[in-house]
C-alpha positions in Angstrom: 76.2 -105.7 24.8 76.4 -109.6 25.3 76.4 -110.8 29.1 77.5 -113.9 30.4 76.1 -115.1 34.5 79.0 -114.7 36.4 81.2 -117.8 36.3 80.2 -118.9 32.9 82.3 -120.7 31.0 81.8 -118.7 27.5 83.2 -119.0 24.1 81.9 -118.0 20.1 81.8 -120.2 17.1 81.7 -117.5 14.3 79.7 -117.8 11.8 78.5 -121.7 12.3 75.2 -122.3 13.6 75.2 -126.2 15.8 72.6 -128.2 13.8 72.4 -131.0 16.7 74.4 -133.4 18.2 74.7 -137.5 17.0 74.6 -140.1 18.5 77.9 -140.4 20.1 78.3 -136.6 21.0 79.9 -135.1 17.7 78.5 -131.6 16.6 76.6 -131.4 13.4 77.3 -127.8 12.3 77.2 -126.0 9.3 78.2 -122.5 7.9 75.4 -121.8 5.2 75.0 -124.8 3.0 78.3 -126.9 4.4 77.6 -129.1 6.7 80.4 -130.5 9.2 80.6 -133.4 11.5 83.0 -131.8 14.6 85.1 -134.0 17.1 87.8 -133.7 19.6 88.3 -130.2 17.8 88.6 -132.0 14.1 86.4 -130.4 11.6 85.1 -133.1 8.5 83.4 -131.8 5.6 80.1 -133.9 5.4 78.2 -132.7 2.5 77.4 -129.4 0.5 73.5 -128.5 -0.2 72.7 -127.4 -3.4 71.9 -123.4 -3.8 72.6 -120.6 -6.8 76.1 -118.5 -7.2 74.3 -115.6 -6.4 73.4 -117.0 -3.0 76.9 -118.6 -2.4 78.5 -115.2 -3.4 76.6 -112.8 -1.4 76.2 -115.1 1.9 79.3 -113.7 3.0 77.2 -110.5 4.1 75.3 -111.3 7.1 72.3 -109.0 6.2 72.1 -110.8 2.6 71.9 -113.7 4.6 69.3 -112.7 7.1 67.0 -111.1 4.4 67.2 -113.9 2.1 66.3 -116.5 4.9 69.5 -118.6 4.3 71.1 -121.3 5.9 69.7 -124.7 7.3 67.0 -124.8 9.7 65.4 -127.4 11.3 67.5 -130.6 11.2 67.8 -134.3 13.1 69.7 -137.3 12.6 67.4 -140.3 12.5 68.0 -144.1 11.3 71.5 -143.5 9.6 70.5 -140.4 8.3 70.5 -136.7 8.6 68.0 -134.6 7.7 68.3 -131.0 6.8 65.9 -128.2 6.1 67.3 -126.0 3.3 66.0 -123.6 1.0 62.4 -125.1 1.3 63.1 -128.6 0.9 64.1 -131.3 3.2 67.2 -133.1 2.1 68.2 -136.6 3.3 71.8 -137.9 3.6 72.3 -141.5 3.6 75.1 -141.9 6.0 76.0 -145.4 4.8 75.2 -145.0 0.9 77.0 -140.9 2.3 74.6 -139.9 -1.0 72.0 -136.6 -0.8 68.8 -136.7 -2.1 66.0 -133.9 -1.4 63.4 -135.8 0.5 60.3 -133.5 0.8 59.5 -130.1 -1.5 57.4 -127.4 0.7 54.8 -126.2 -1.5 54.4 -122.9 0.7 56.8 -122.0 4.0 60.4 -122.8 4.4 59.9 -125.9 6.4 58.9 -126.6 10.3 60.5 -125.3 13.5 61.8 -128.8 14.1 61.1 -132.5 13.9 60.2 -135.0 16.1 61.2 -138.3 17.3 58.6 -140.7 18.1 59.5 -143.8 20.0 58.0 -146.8 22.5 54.6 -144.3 22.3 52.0 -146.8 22.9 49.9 -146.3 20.0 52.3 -144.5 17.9 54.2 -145.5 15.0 57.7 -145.3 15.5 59.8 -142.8 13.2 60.0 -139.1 12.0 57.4 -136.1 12.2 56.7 -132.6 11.7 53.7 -130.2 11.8 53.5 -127.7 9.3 54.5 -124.1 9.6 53.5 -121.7 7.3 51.7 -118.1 7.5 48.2 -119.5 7.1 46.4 -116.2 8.5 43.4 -117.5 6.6 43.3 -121.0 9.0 43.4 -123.5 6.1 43.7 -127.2 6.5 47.4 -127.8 8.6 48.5 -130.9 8.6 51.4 -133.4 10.7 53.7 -134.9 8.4 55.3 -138.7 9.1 58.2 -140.3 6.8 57.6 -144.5 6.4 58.7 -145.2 3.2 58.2 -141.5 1.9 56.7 -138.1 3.9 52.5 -138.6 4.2 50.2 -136.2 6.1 49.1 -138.2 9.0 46.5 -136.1 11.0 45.2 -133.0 9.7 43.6 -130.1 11.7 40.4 -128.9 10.0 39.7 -125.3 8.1 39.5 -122.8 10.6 41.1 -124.5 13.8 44.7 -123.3 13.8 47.4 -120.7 11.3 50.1 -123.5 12.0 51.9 -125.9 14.3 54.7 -125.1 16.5 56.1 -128.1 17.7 55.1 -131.7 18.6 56.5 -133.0 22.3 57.0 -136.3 23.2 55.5 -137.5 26.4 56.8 -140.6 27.6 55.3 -140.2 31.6 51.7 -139.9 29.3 52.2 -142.1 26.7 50.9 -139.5 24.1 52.5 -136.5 22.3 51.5 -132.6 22.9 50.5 -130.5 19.7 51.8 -126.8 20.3 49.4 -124.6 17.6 49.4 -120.4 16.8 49.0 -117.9 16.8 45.7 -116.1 17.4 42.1 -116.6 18.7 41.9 -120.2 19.4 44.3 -121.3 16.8 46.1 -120.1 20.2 46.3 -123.9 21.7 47.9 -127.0 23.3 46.3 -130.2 22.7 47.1 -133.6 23.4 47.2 -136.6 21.0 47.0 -140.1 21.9 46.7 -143.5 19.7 48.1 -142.7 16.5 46.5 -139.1 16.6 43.3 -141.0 16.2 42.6 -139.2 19.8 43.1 -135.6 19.4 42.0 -133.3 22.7 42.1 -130.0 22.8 43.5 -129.3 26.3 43.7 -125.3 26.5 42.9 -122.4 23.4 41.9 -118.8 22.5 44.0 -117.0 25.0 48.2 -116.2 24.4 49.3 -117.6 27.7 48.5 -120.6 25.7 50.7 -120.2 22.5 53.9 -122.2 23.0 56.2 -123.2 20.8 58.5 -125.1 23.3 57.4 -127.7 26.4 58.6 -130.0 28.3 56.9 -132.7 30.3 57.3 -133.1 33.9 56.0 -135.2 36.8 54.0 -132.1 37.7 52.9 -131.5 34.4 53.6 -129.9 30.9 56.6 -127.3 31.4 55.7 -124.3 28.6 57.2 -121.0 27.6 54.7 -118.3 25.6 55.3 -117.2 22.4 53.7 -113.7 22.2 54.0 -110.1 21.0 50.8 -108.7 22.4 51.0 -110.2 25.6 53.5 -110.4 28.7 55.4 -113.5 28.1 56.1 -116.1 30.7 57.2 -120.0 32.3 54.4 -121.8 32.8 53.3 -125.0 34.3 50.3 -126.7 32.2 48.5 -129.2 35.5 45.7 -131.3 35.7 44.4 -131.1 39.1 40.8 -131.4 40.2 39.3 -128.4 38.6 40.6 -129.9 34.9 43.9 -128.1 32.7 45.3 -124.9 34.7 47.9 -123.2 33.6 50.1 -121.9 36.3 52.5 -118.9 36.1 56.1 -119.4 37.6 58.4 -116.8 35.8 58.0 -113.5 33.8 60.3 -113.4 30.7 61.7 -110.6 28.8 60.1 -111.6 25.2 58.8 -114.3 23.4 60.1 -117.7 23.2 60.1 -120.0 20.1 63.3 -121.9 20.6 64.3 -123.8 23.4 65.9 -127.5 24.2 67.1 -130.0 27.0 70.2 -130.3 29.1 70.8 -133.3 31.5 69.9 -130.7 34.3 68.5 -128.0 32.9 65.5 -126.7 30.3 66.3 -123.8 28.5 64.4 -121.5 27.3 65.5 -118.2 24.8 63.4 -114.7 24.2 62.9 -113.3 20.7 62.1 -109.2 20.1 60.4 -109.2 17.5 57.9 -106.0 16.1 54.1 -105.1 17.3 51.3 -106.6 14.9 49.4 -103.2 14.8 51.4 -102.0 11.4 50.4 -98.5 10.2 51.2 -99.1 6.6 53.7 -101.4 4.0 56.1 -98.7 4.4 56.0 -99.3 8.2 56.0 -102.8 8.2 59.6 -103.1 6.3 61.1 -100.5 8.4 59.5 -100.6 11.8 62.5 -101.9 14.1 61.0 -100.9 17.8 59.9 -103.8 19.4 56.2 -104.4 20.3 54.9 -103.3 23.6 54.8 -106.5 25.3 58.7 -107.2 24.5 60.1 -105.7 27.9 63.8 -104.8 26.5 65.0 -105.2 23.0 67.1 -108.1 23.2 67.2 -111.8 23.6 68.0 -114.0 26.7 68.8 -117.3 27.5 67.1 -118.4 30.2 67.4 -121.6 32.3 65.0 -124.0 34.4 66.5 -126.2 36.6 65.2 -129.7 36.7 65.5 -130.2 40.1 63.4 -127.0 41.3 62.5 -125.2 38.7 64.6 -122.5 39.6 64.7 -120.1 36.9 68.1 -117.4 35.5 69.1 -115.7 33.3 72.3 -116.9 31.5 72.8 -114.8 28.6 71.6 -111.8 27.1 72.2 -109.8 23.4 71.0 -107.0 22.8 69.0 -106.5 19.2 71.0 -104.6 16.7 69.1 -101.7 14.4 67.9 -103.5 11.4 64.1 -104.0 10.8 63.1 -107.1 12.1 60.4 -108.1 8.8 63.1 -108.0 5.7 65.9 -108.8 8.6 64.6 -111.1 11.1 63.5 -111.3 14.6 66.3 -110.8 17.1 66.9 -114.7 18.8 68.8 -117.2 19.7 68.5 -121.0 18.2 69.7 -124.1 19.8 70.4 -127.8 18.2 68.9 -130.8 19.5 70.5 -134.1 20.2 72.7 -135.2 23.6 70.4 -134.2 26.8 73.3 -136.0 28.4 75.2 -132.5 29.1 74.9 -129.4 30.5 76.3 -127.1 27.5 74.4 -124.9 25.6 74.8 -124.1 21.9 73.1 -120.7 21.2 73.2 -119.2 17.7 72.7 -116.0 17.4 70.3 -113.8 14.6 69.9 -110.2 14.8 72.6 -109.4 17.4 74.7 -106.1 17.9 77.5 -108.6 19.1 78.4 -111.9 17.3 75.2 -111.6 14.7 75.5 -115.8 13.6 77.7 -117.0 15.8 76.8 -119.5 18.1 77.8 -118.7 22.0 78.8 -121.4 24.1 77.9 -121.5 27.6 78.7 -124.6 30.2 76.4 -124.6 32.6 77.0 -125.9 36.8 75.9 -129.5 36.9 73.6 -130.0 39.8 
């Protein structure tokens, strides 16, 4: 069952997941490998990424979809140009040449969780970035990835240190930009990067109340939600007081959280469910679809902060439908980035009994 807070102002996109919003408040949407530019209600038919028949064919089912990892995932419009995570690659399109090109080939993984914009960071270089996210149990080399003239690694965690990187966060009140690593051990981390990344620090590691994949900085510090199956999940206040880096509990939450993004009042947070990491056997693995302990209810929130006090609710909830989450994917909900300059969130759905890949739309109180 899907519930809305009370007074919500709630509608559904079927079957179009929000990619992010440009510069002048369009939605960037797609429905698996169109992608649409959406104003005032008028749908335009950007561009169509290249896949197989088979794949166009059998996307109408939703578990095809799910099992074969479709769609686009992490995508941004920078410098007159979108790009757009898509079957492994990163494609490019020129929005004054309006030409498609495949920008970046991922030799292993299906891309990052997102990309970064870095901007008036003293030290940095201005322009487009990504850390790498791939399964890495065995902690080889992960690097962060910035496009000048082409994609280059540009700082590169040793063998060892980390399985991959979450997320890179902009820091403006710092003048540096956070590094969000998992998942386990001390790959379990937050560090801080300053001067080009020529200064890395490692701020906090080797527990799961420090895997993040989603912060925000504040005045009082770094705002963080953890990203665990094996522990109780929770909002979190990263703080540098006297006593060095604390992190400081301020809300339980129902599940992980590995997607999240920015409203002109708000942060918000969603929960995953996904399955425990203590598999008996393959034939467990592909079918198990009980969440893990830690996941208090099987099904995914959204969950707001506001800016103002932190207070924290819970806006939306799905719950998970049957499937196995490994060959059908975590139950959660994924959000675009772009305009901070509203208070309407964009949730797209995976893995739920009600509205499984549409994207909810909630309109949230301004404050």
């Amino acid at each position: 069952m899907a519930i809305p807070t009370s007074g919500s102002n709630l509608t559904t996109m079927q079957g179009t997941k929000v990619l992010f919003i440009d510069a002048v408040g369009a939605l960037i949407v797609s429905r698996y490998n169109k992608i649409y530019r959406v104003i005032d209600n008028m749908e335009v038919l950007i561009c169509s990424l290249p896949t197989s028949l088979i794949n166009s064919f059998c996307s109408k089912s939703n578990l095809y979809y799910r099992a074969k990892r479709l769609g686009v995932g992490a995508s941004i419009e920078y410098d007159s140009a979108y790009y757009l995570v898509f079957e492994s690659k990163i494609y490019r399109y020129d929005l004054k040449a309006k030409k498609l090109t495949v920008d970046f080939s991922f030799p292993e993984g299906r891309g990052p969780l997102s990309f970064t914009i870095v901007k008036s960071i003293a030290g940095f270089e201005d322009g487009l970035y990504f850390g790498e996210y791939i399964s890495n149990r065995n902690k080889k080399p992960v690097s962060i990835f910035f496009r000048g003239s082409a994609w280059r690694p540009i700082y590169t965690f040793e063998s060892g240190m980390i399985n991959h990187i979450h997320s890179l966060i902009i820091d403006d009140l710092r003048n540096s930009v956070w590094i969000l690593t998992g998942d386990f051990g001390n790959a379990a981390a937050i560090f801080n990067a300053k001067d080009g990344f020529t200064n890395v620090e490692t701020i906090v590691a080797g527990h799961q109340i420090y895997r993040a994949c989603v912060a925000f900085p504040t005045e009082e510090g770094l705002l963080y939600a953890t990203d665990s199956q094996i522990e109780p999940n929770s909002i979190r206040m990263l703080k540098n007081d006297v006593d060095g880096w604390q992190s400081v509990f301020l809300n339980n939450l129902n599940g992980s959280c590995i997607y999240g993004c920015e409203l002109n009042d708000y942060y918000v947070f969603s929960t995953s469910t996904e399955p425990t990491e203590m598999v008996k056997s393959k034939m467990h693995s592909l079918l198990d679809n009980k969440p893990a302990p830690n996941i208090i209810e099987n099904r995914s929130d959204i969950v707001t902060c506001r800016k103002s006090d932190f207070d924290v609710r819970v806006v939306y909830s799905v719950d998970k439908d049957i499937f196995p989450y490994r060959p059908f994917q975590f139950g959660t909900i994924m959000f675009p980035g772009g305009n901070k300059k509203q208070n309407t969130i964009y949730g797209y759905k995976i893995g739920a009994v009600n509205g499984d890949l549409d994207t909810v739309i909630l309109t949230c109180e301004s404050t």
